[in-house]
Backbone as CSV, one residue per row, in Angstrom:
resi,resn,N_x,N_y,N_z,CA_x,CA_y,CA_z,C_x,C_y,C_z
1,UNK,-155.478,-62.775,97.203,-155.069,-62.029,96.032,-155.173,-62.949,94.815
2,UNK,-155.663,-61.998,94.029,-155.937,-63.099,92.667,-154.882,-63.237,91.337
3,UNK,-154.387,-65.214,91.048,-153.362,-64.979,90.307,-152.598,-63.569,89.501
4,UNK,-153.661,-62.773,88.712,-153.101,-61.549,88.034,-153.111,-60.561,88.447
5,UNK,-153.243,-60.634,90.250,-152.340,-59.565,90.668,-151.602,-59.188,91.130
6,UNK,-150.448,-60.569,91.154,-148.921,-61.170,91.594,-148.173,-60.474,90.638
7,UNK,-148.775,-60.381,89.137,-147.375,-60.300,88.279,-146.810,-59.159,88.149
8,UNK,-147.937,-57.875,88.822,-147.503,-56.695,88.810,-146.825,-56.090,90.003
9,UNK,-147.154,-57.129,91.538,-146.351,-57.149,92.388,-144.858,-57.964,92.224
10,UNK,-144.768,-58.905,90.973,-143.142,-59.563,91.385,-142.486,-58.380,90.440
11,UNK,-143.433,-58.132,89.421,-142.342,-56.950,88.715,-141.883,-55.997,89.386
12,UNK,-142.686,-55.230,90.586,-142.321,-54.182,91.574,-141.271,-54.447,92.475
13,UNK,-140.967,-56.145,92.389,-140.109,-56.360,93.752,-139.173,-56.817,93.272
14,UNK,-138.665,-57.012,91.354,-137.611,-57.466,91.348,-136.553,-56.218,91.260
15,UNK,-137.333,-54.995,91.375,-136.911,-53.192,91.031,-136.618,-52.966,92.721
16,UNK,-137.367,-52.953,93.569,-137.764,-52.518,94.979,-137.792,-53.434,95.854
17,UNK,-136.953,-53.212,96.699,-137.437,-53.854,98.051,-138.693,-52.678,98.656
18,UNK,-139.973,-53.066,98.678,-140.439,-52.248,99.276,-140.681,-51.750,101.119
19,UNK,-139.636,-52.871,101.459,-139.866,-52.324,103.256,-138.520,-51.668,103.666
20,UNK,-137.050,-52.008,102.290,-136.112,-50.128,102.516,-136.189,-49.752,101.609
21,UNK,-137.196,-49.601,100.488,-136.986,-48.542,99.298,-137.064,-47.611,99.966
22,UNK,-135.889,-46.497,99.352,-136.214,-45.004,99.855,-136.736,-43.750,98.308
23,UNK,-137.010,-44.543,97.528,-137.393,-44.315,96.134,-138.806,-43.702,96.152
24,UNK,-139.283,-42.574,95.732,-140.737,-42.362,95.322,-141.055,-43.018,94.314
25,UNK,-142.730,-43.436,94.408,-143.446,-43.911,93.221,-144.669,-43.095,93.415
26,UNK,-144.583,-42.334,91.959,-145.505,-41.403,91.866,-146.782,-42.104,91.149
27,UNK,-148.101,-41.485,90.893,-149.285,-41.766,90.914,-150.056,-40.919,89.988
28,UNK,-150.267,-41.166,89.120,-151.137,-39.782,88.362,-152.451,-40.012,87.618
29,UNK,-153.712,-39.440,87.131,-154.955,-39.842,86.867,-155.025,-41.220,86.430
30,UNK,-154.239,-41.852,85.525,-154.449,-42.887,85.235,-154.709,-44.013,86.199
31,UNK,-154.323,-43.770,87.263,-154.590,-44.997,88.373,-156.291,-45.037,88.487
32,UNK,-157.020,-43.992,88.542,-158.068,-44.152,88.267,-158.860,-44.405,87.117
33,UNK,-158.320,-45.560,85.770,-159.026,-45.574,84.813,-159.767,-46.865,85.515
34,UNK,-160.551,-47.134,84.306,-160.879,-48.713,84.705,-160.163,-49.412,84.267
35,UNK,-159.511,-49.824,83.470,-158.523,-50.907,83.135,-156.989,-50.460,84.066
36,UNK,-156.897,-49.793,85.260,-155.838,-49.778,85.730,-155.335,-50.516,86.781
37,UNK,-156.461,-51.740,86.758,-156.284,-52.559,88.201,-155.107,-53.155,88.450
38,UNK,-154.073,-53.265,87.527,-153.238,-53.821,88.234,-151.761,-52.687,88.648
39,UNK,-152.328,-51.535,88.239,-151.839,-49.924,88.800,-152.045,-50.191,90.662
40,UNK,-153.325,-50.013,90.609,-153.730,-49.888,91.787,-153.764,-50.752,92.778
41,UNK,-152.979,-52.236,92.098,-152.510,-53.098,92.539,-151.569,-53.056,94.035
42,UNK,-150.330,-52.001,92.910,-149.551,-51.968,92.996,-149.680,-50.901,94.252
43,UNK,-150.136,-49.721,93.736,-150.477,-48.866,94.601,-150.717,-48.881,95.654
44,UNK,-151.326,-50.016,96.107,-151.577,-50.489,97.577,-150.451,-50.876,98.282
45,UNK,-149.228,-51.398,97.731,-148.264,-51.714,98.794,-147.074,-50.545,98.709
46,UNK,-147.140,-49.751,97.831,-146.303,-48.460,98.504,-146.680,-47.769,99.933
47,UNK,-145.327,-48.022,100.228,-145.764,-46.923,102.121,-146.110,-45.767,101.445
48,UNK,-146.734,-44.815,102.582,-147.655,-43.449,101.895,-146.065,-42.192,102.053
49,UNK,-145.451,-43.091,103.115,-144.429,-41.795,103.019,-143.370,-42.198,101.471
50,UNK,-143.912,-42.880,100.633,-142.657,-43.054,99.629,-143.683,-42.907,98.492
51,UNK,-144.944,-42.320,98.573,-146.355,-42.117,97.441,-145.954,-40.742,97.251
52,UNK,-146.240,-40.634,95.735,-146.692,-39.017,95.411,-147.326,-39.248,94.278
53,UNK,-148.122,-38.259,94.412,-149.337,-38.136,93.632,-149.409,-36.703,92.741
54,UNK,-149.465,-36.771,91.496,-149.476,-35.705,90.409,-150.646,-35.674,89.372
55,UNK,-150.527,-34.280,88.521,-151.392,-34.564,87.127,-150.446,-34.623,86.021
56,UNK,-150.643,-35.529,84.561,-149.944,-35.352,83.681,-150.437,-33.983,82.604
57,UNK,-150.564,-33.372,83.724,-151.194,-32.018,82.604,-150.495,-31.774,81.222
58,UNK,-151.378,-31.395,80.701,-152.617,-30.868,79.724,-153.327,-32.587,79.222
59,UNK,-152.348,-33.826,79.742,-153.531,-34.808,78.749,-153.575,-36.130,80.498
60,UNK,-153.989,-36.732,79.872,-154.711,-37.978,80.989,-155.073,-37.379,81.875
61,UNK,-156.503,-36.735,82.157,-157.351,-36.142,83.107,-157.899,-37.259,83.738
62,UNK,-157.728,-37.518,85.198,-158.438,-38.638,85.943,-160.069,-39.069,85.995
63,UNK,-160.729,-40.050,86.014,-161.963,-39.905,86.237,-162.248,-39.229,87.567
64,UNK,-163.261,-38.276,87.230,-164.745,-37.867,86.615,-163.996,-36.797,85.454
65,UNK,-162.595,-36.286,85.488,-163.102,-35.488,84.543,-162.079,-36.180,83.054
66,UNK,-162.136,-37.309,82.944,-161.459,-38.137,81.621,-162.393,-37.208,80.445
67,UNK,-161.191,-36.749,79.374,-161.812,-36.459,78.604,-161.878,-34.857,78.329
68,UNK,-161.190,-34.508,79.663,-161.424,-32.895,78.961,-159.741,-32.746,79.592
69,UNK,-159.501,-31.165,79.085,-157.711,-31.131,79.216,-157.032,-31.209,81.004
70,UNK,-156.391,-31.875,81.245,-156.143,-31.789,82.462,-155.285,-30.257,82.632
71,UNK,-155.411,-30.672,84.374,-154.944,-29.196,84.979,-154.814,-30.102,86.588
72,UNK,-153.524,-29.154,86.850,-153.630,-29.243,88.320,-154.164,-29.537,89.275
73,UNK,-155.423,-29.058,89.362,-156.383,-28.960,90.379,-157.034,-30.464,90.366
74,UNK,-157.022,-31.045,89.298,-157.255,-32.516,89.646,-156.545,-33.256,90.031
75,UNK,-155.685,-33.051,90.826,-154.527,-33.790,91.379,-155.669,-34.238,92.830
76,UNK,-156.311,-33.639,93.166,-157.215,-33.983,94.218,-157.927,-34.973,93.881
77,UNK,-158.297,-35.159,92.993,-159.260,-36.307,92.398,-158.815,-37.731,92.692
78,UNK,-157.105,-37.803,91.899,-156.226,-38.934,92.200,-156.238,-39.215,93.972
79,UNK,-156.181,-38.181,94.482,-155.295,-38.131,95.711,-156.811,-39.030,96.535
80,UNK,-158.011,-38.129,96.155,-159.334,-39.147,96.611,-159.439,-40.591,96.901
81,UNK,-158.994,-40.948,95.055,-159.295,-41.907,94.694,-158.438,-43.313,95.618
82,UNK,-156.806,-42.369,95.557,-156.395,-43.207,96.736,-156.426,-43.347,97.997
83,UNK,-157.015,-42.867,98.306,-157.308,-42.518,99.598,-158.856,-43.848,99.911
């Protein structure tokens, strides 16, 4: 793991224990920008049973569709992307 992508894991762990958080951390298009790497950092060490995944509808539409009004239905997109 590379130095700058500790600082977004010690910030997560001075909030969370993540092996008993019983806390959701939700997920929404933005994890898929390009400058969100240290989102998706993070994203990787949430257990999947404590992940949820949303849209911030009507604005931050995930890539492929950045840029036009979000909606619901791209909640699949995110859900892809983490996957």
């Amino acid at each position: 793991m590379r130095q700058g992508e500790q600082e977004p894991l010690r910030l997560l762990s001075k909030l969370y224990d993540l092996s008993t958080c019983k806390d959701h951390i939700s997920f929404s298009g933005i994890v898929t920008f390009n400058n969100a790497q240290d989102l998706r950092t993070v994203a990787k060490e949430i257990p999947l049973d404590r992940m949820l995944i949303e849209t911030d509808a009507p604005y931050l539409a995930p890539v492929p569709m950045r840029g036009k009004p979000n909606e619901p239905a791209y909640v699949r997109y995110v859900a892809e992307f983490l996957a």
